[in-house]
N, C-alpha and C positions, 0 to 999 in steps of 0.2 A: 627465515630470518625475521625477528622481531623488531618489527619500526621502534618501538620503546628502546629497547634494549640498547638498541644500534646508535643513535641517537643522544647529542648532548641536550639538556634542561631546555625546554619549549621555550621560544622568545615572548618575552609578554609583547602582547602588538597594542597597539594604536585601534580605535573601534572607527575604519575606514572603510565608506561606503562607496561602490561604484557606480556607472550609469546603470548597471542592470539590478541594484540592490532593491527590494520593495522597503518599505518603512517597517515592517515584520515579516520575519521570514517563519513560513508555515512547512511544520514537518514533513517529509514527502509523504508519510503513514495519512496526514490529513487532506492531500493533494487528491486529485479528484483522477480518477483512472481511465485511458481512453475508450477499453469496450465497455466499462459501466456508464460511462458517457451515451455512447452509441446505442448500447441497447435500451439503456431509458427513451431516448426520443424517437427511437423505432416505438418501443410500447407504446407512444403517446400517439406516433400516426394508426397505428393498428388498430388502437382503440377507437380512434374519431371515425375511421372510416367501416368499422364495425357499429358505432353506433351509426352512422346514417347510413345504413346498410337497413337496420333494425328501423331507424323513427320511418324511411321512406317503406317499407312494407306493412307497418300501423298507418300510414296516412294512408294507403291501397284499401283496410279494415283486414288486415292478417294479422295476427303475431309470428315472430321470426319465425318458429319451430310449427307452425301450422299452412304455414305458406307456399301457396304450389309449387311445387319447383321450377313452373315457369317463369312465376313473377321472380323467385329467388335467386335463378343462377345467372343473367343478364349481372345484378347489383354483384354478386361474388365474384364474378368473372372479370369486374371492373375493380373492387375492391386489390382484389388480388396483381390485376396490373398497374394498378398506381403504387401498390406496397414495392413490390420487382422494381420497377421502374425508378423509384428514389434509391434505393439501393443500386443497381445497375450507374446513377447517374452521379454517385457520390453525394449524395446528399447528408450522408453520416460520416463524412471525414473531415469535416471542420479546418477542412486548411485557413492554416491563421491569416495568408493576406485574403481570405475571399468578401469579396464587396455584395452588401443590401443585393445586389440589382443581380447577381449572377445566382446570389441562394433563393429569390424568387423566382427567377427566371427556371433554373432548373425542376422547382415546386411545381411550377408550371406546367411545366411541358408531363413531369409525371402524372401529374391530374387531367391533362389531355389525355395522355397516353391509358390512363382508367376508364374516362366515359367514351374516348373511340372502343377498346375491346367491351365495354355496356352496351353501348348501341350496337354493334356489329353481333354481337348473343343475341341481342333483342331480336334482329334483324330473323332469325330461324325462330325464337322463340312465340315472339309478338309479331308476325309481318306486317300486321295492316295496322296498330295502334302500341306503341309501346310504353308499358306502364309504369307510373314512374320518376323516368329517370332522366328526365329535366329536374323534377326534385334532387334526385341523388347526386346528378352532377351540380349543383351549385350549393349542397352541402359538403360534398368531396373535397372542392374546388375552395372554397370560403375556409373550412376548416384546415386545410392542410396549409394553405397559404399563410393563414394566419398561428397556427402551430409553428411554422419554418420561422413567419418573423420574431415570433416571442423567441423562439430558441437562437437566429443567429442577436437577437441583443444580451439572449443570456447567456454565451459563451465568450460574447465581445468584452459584457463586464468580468467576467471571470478570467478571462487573460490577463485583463488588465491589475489585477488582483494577485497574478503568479497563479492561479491552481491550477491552469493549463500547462503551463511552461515546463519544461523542465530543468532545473537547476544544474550548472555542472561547476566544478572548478578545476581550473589549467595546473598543472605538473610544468614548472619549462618556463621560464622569460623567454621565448624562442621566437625567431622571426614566422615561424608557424604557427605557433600561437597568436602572434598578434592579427595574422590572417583572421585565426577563427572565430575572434574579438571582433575584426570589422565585419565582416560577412554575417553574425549577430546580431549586430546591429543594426545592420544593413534589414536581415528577415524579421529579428524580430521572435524564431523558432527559440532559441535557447538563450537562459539566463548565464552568464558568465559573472559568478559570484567575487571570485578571486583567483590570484596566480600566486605560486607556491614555488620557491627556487632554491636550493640549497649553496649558493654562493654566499648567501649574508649580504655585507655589504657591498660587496658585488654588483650586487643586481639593484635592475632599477627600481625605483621607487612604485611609478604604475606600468603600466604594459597595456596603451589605446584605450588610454581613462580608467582603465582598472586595475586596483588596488595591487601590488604586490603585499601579499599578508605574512609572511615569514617562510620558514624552512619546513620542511618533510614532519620534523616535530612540532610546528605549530596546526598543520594539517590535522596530526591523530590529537592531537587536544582541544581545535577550536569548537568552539559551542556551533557554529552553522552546520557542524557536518549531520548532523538528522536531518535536515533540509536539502542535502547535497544528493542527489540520484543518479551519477555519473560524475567519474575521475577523470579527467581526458590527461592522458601524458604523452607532450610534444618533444621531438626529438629530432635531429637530420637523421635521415639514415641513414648515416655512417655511424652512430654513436648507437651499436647494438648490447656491447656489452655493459653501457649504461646504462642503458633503457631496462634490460634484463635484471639490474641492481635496484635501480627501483620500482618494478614493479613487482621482485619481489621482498619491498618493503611497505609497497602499499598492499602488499595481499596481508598483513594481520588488521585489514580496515574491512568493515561490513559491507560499505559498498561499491559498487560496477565500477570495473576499471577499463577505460579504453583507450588502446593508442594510435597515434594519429602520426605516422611517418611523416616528413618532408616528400611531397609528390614533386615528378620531375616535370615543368610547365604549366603552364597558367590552368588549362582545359585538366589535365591530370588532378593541379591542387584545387578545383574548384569541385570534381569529383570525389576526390576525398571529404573534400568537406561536407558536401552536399549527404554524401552516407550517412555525415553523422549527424546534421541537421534538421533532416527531412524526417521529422518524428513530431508530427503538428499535436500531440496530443502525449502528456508523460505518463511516461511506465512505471507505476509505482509497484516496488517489487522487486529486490534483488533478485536475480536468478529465478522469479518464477514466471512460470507459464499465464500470462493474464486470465485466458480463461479459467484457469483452473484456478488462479488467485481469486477471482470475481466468484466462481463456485462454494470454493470455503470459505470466503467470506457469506455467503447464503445460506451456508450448514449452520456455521458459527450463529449466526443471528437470533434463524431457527430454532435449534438448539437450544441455544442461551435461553429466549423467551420461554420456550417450552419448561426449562427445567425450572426458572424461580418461581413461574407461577405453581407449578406441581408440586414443589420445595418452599412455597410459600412459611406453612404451620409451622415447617421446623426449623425456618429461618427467625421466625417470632420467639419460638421457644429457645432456642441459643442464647440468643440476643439478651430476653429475658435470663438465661441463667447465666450470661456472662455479666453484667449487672449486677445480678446480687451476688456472685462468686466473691466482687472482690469491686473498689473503687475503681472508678477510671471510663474512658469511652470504651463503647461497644465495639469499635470497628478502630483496628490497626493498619495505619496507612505508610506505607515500605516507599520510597523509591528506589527504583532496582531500573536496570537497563533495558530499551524495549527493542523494536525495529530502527537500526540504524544509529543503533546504540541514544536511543532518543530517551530521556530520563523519561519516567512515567510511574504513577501512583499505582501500587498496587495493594488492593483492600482484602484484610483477612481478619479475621474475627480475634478480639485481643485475646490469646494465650498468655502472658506476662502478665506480672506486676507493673501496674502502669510506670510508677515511678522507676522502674530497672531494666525499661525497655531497650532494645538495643536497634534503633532505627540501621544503624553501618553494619549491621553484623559482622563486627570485628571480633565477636566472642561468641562462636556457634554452640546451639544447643547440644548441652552432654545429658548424660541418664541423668535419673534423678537432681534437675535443675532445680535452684531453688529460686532462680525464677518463673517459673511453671507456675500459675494457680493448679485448684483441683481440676475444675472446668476445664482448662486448658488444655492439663493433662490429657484429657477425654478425647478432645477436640483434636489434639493432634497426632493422637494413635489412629482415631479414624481418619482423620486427613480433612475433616467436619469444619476446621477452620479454614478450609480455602475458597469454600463457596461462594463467597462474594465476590470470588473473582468471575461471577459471570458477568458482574455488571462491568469491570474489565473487557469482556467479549462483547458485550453489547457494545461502547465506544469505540469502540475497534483499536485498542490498546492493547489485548490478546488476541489469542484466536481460545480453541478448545486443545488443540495440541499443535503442540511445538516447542523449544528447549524451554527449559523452566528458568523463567526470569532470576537473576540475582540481583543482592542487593550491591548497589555501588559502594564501591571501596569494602568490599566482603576479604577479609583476611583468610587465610588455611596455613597453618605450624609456622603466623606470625608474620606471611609475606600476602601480599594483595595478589588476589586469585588470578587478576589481567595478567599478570605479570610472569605466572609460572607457566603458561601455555603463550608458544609467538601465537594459536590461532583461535583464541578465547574470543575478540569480535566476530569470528566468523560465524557464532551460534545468534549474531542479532542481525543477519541477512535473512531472516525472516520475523514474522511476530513471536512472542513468544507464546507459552500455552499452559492450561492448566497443569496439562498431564503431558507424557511426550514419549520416546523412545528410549530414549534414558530411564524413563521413572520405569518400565516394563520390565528392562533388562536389568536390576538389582542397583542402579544409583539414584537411590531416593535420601532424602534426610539431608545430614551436614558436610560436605566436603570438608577434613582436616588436615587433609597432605596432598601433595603435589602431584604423587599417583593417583588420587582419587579423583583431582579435577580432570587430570589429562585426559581420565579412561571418560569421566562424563561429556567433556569437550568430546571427544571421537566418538559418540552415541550421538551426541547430538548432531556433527557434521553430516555421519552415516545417515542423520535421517533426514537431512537437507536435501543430499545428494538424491535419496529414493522417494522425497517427497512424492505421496499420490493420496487420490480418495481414501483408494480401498486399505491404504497402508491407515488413514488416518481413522479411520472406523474400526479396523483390526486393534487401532494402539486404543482405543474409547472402550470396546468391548473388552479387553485384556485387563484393564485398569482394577476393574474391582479385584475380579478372584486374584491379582498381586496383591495390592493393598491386604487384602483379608488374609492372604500367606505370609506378611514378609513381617510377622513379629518383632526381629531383631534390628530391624532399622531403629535411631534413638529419633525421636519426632520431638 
């Protein structure tokens, strides 16, 4: 069922801020992720207590790798328990109420916890003199402590900022809802941006200082939802066969929808709440797996880097003969829908006459375009005009694959493409990509009709659903020899 469709003319709202609203709200694509979090300031212990691993066996006159294994495995044996040990003791879970005194304290004790197992190596290694590792324990010691306090004040400002938080908006003026407003507030874990009620004037104005913003149709149109990374929809639970009407009207929305019953008792609704709370760090990332979000996002980077500098010459050479093909800038910049339906610029080497460009691709390209320069021409048979969408992949506005971004407001035989599919957002519950699963299986080029998109929509779901590595390196390798086969596409 299509929220659009289903749904009378969006209410223009009132631009009403709540207690949890920041003064800018930052896309969740830009929001800072919890294992990319964790495993930076793991790297950063790792590293400190690798190097004073290494300075304290140069002050001994070894280098690392030449150094007897006596003197070196006491320092590794201690290295290695203070790493365990911060890990063991939570020291990478950032819970948002924790206080200065308890994230050194724990620093602490795991840096005890390193030069006890150093000394106690020593103790077989060294018996009568152990070398050392009074050095190493007050570099250990010194360094980690002081690593934990820079990082709990750079997390402190970062919350306070939103990029830890995670943003959600309430479904429901409901007395449960307003529970999960106070209890909010109360932690402190989640931003509650706004509440959504399909009564109209029904409903109340706020709901525990926060804004009531309109109806189900001001939802799918308001501009915060890139920023929104959780739906929560509140309901008694008696009222199943409502709850089941809207949620399947927010399934044509990009992102995570959760619902939140009426619990029966204080101790039950406190547990419900607590489930969906207890997330000190946000999941950016519809539906995917973090690690493996944090992974392609490292392919991607990789990649991207790898390729413009390789692609360097012939990015000069375009450039240069797009230039003198014909007037106008080098580089054509599209906004087209990204992650979470979040607008974003996407760069490709101008193909058009400048002056006849069509930013809205309300008029898709047919054969012999007579807006086409010659260049263009060229550029987009081999597909040579999209390569600047690495620098796309670099800001992490794409990836390398994923559905192929469209332009907003992109028409097909005169109707707006959202419109002909209810599940056309679901292809921006992820980034988008140069290339994708779609472009493999023969939907490349222009959407004109309504069977065209649909079939591209179900490629692209299909490849949501199977999201993996090995699928995304199979669709990278595949890419060419299609391209180089598929003649008949109009480009």
């Amino acid at each position: 069922m299509s929220l659009v469709a289903s749904d009378p003319a969006p209410v223009v709202l009132q631009d009403r801020r709540g207690p949890f609203r920041p003064g800018r709200l930052t896309a969740a694509r830009r929001r800072i992720g919890g294992l990319g979090l964790k495993l930076g300031f793991r790297a950063v212990d790792l590293a400190w207590l690798a190097a004073a691993t290494i300075a304290t066996l140069k002050a001994g006159g070894a280098s690392a790798l030449a150094a007897p294994l006596r003197d070196a495995l006491p320092l590794v044996a201690g290295a290695a328990a203070a790493a365990g040990a911060l890990a063991a003791l939570g020291a990478y879970r950032f819970a948002p109420r924790e206080g200065l005194t308890t994230r050194l304290a724990r620093t602490s004790v795991a840096a005890l916890s390193g030069a006890a197992a150093a000394w106690t190596a020593a103790l077989y290694t060294h018996p009568d003199q152990p070398r050392g590792l009074p050095l190493w324990t007050g570099l250990a010691a010194a360094g980690l402590l002081l690593i934990h306090l820079v990082s709990w004040l750079i997390v402190r400002r970062w919350r306070a900022q939103g990029r830890l938080t995670p943003n959600v908006v309430v479904v429901g003026a409901t007395p449960e809802a307003e529970r999960l407003i106070e209890v909010a507030r109360e932690t402190g874990d989640v931003a509650v941006l706004g509440v959504f009620d399909d009564r109209g004037a029904r409903a109340p104005k706020t709901l525990a200082g926060v804004p009531v913003l309109g109806t189900l149709s001001a939802l799918a149109s308001h501009p915060m939802l890139p920023a929104v990374d959780r739906i929560v929809v509140t309901a008694p639970a008696a009222g199943q066969a409502r709850c089941r009407e809207i949620l399947a009207r927010l399934s044509a929305l990009p992102n995570p929808v959760s619902l939140l019953l009426e619990a029966e008792g204080a101790a039950g609704r406190r547990a419900t709440l607590r489930r969906l709370l207890d997330a000190p760090l946000a999941q950016v990332g519809a539906g995917l797996d973090e690690r493996r979000a944090l992974l392609k996002r490292i392919v991607d980077v990789a990649v991207a880097a790898a390729a413009l500098v390789l692609l360097a010459p012939a990015l000069l050479v375009i450039a240069a003969a797009v230039r003198l093909d014909s007037p106008g800038p080098i580089l054509f910049r599209q906004v087209r829908y990204g992650f979470n339906n979040e607008p974003i610029r996407v760069l490709k080497f101008r193909s058009m006459r400048h002056e006849r460009a069509d930013a809205t691709a309300s008029r898709q390209v047919q054969a012999d375009d007579d807006r086409v320069t010659r260049v263009g021409r060229f550029l987009r048979r081999t597909s040579l005009d999209e390569l600047p969408q690495f620098f796309n992949v670099l800001t992490g506005e794409m990836s390398l694959v994923g559905p192929r971004p469209h332009a907003i407001g992109m028409k097909a035989g005169g109707e707006d493409a959202e419109r002909l599919v209810a599940e056309y957002a679901w292809r921006h519950r992820i980034k988008p990509g140069i290339t994708g699963w779609a472009q493999i299986n023969g939907s490349r080029g222009p959407v004109e009709t309504a069977e065209a998109i649909q079939r591209r929509v179900a490629l692209d779901i299909e490849y949501i659903e199977r999201q993996s590595l090995a699928l995304d390196f199979y669709i990278l390798i595949m890419t060419l020899p299609r391209l180089l086969r598929d003649d008949e596409v109009v480009r």
